[in-house]
N, C-alpha and C positions, 0 to 999 in steps of 0.2 A: 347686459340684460338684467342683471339684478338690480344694478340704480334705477330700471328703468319701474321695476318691479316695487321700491323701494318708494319712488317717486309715487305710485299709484297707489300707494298704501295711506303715503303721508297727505295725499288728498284727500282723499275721504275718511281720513282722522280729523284733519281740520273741519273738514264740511259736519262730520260728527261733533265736536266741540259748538260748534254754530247754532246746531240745527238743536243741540240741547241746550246751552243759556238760554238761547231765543223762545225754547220752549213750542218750537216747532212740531217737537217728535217728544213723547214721555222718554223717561231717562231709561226704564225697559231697554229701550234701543240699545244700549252699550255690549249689553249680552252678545246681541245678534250685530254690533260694530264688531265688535272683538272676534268672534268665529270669522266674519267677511274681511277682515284684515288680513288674520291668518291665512285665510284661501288665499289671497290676492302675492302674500309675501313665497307661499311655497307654490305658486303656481304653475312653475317652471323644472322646480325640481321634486316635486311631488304632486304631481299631475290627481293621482286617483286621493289625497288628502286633502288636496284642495278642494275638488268636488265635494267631497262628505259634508268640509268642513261651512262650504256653500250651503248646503242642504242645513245644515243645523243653523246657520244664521236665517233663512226662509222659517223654517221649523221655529224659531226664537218670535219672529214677527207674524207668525200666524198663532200661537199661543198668546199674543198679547193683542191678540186684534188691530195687527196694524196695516195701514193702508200701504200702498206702494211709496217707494223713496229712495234715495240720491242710492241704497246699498244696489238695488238692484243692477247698478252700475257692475260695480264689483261681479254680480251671478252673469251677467252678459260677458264679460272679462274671464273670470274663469271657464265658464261653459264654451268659450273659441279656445282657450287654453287647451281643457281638455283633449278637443279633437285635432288640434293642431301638434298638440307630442305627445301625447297618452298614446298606450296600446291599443291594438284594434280591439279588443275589451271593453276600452275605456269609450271609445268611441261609441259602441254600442250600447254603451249606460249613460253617455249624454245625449242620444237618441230620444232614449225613456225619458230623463231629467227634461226634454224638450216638450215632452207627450204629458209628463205629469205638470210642466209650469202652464202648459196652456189649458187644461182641466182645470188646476187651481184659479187661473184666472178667472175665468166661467164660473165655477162654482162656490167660490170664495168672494172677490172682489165684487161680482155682481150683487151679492145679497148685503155686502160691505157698504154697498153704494159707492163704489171707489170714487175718485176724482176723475180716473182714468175712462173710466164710465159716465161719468155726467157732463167729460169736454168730448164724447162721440158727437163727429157732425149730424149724424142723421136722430133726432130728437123726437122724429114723428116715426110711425108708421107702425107694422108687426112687431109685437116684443120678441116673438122667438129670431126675424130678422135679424136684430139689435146683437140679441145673443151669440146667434152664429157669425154676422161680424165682427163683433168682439173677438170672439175664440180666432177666427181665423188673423185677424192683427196682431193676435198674441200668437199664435202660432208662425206666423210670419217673421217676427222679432226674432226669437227663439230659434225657429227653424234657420232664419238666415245668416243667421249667428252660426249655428253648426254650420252649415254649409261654407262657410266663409274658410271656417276654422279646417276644413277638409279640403279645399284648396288651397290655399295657405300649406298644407300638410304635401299635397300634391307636388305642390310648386318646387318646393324647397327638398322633396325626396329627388326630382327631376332636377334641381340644380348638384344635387349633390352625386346623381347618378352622372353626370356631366363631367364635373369635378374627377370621380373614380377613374371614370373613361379616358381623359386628360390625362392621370396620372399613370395610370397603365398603358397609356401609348407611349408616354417618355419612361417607363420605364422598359417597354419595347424599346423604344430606339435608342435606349442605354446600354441593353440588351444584346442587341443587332452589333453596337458599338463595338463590344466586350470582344463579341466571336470575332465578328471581322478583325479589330486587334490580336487577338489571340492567332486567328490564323496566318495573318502577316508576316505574326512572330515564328510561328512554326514554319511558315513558306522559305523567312530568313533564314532560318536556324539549320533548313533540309537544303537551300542554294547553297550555304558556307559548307555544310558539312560534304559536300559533293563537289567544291570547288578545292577546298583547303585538302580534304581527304583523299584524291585522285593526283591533287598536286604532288602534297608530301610521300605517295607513295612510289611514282616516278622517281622525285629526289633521293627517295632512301634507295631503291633501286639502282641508281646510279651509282651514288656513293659509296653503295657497297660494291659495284661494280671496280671500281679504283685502285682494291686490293689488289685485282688479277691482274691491270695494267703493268706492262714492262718500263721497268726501270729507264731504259733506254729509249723509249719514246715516248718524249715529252709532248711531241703536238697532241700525243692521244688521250693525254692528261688534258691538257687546254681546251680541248672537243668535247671532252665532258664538262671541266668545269663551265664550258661556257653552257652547256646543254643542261645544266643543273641554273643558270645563270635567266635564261630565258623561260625556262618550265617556271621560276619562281615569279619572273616579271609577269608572264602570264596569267597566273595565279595571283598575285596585285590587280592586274587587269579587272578579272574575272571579279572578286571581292571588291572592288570599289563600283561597279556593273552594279551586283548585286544589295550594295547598299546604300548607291543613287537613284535605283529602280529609273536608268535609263537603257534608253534603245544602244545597242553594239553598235560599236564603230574603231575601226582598224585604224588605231594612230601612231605611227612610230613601231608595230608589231604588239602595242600591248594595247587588249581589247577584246572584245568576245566575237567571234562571228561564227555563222554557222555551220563549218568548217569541221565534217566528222573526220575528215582524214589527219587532220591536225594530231586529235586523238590520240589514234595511231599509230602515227608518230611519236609522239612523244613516249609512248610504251615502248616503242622499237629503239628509242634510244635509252633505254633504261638498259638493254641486253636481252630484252627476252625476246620469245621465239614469235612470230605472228604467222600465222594462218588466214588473210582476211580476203573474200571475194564478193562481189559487187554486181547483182543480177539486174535487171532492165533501167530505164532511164531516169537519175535522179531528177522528180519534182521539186519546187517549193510549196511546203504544207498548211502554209500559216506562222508566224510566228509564236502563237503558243504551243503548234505542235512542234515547231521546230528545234527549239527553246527543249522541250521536252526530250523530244529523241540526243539532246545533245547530252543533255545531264542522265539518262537513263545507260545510255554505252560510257557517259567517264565514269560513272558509278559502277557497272560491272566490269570494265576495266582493272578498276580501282578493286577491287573485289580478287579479281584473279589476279594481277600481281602480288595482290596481300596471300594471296593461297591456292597458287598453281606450284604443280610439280614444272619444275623449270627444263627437265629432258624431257618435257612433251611440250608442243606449241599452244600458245590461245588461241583458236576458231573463231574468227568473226566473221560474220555473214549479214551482209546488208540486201534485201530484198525489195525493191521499187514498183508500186504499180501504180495506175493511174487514180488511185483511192489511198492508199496506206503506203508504208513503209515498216517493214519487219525485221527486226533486229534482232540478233542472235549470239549471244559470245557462250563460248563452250571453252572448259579446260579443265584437265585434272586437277586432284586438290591431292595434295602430301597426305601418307598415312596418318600421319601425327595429328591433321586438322580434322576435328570431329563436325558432325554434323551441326550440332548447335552452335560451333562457332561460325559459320556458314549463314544462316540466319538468323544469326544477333545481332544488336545494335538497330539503329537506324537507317541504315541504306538500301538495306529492302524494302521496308514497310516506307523510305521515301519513293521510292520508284515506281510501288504500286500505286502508292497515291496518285502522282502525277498522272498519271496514264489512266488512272479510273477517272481525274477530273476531266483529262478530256474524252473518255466515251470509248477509250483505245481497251486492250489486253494485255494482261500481264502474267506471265507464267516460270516458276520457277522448278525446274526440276533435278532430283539427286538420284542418283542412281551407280549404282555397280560395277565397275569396269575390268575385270577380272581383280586383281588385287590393290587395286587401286578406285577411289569415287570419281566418276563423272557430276560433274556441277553443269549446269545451263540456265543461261537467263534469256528469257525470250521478252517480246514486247510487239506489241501490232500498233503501231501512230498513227490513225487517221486524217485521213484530209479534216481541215477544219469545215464546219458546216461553212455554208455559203457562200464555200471556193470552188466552185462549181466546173470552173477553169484552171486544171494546174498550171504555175506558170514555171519552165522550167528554167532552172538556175545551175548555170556552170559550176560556179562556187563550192557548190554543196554536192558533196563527194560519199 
């Protein structure tokens, strides 16, 4: 823009050089060349100095009595400038500068006898006619020039609201990006910590079951170790599931299915005590509620073996109806485990999640049991919407 600005300047310095050897225009003119350069060079970056400085080049050639000429170029130039990046301010002062060149017309060039005035087609008729069409082609010039320059103004606010819009939508969907990565990573982070942390806690269970094993009966070593052997395959299983983000499939016994009796199981082979009963007829729920109800019972599993008193049993109670599945595991927790160990960490506040995304309940309760805390996790998994028909499945236990 500014060579372009540069260019426009260096033109009508030449055509100034010209117009004065030739002796076209008295040498006066340089005053008011000089101001009209100046406009024309800051016209971009000093919008309200360029104007002025337009005005004092007019102002230069009506003190010296001059007729109209190639500057007026320049004042049509700057006066689109103006309105085109000037303040709304400035806009409304080249309004006026529109209102006062067409007055000057009229009342100046006519008594001037301009050229401008002696090459009017209509040469006959009313002089005040004459006059008023004058004015009104000079005001037409001028005015069209503003108008031009406020479209122009229009245009380029609208490409540029365009532009905004564009960029705040990709940075919406950079945005969008961000979360949905983020939540991914937190979905992964709550799958591992509910696969790995239900696993391991089985195994340490086990292992320390091992101490109390007799000496003399080895197959009952080998029963475990293989039972610590499989809980880990499974747990491979489960962790490469969860970090292929595919559908379960039972290959060789390592594999995710939805299989809560498995569970269970595998608690019941660690040593401890179970309590677990199973009221009306298991549905299938959907796969993401299923999915859900599986990681919400290994999570409080994983829970209460971490901090059940082990001379009382864990309560689980699975409840079927033809909408939900309600899930229930209850068991004491040791003197020694205080309350805030109980809900710390992440596996409750994983559990809630799960079951608020899908629309289910989640309740945790602590409470007093003579000398001793009861702990409870409850959980309500609904049918997924638009499974209008449960379909039932042996499997899922």
């Amino acid at each position: 823009m500014l060579l372009v600005d540069l260019g426009l300047a260096a033109l009508l310095a030449v055509i100034g050089l010209w117009a004065t050897a030739t002796a076209f225009v008295p040498r006066v003119t340089w005053v008011a060349l000089g101001f009209m350069l100046l406009a024309v060079l800051l016209r971009r970056l000093l919008p309200p100095t360029a104007l002025g400085l337009a005005w004092l080049s007019t102002i230069a050639q009506l003190g010296a009595g001059l007729d109209v000429s190639f500057l007026q170029i320049g004042t049509v130039i700057v006066l689109y400038t103006s309105v085109s990046y000037g303040k709304r301010w400035l806009q409304y002062l080249a309004a006026a500068s529109t209102i006062a060149g067409s007055l000057i017309a009229v009342f100046y060039l006519i008594p001037l006898y301009s050229w401008t005035w002696q090459y009017l087609p209509w040469q006959t008729g009313p002089s005040l006619a004459r006059v008023i069409i004058f004015g009104l082609l000079s005001f037409t010039v001028l005015g069209g020039t503003w108008l031009i320059g406020l479209g122009t103004r229009r245009v380029r606010r609208l490409a540029g609201l365009q532009i905004a819009q564009a960029a705040a939508e990709d940075e919406a969907r950079r945005s969008a990006a961000l979360v949905a990565l983020e939540r991914e990573k937190a979905d992964l982070a709550r799958d591992v910590h509910d696969v790995v942390g239900h696993s391991l806690a089985v195994i340490i269970a086990q292992s320390d079951s091992i101490r109390f094993l007799d000496d003399s009966d080895p197959a009952a070593l080998r029963r475990t170790v293989a039972t610590i052997a499989e809980t880990a395959r499974r747990s491979l299983g489960e962790v490469r599931q969860v970090l292929t983000n595919i559908e379960a499939v039972d290959t060789n016994g390592i594999g995710v299915v939805p299989d809560l009796d498995q569970l269970l199981r595998n608690v019941a082979s660690s040593g401890a005590t179970l309590d677990s009963t199973i009221t009306g007829k298991p549905i299938y729920l959907g796969p993401t509620a299923m999915d859900t109800a599986h990681r919400v019972l290994q999570e409080a599993l994983t829970n209460a073996l971490k901090f059940s008193d082990r001379s009382t049993a864990i309560v689980v109670n699975r409840r079927w109806s033809e909408t939900s599945l309600d899930l229930m595991v209850r068991n004491h927790v040791t003197s020694e485990v205080r309350v805030a160990e109980l809900s710390g960490g992440s596996g409750i506040p994983g559990m809630r999640a799960r079951v608020d995304a899908i629309g289910g309940q989640f309740e945790i309760v602590v409470a007093p049991d003579g000398d001793r805390t009861l702990f409870t996790t409850a959980a309500r998994i609904p049918l997924e919407s638009g499974r209008t028909q449960p379909v039932p499945v042996g499997a899922i236990r």
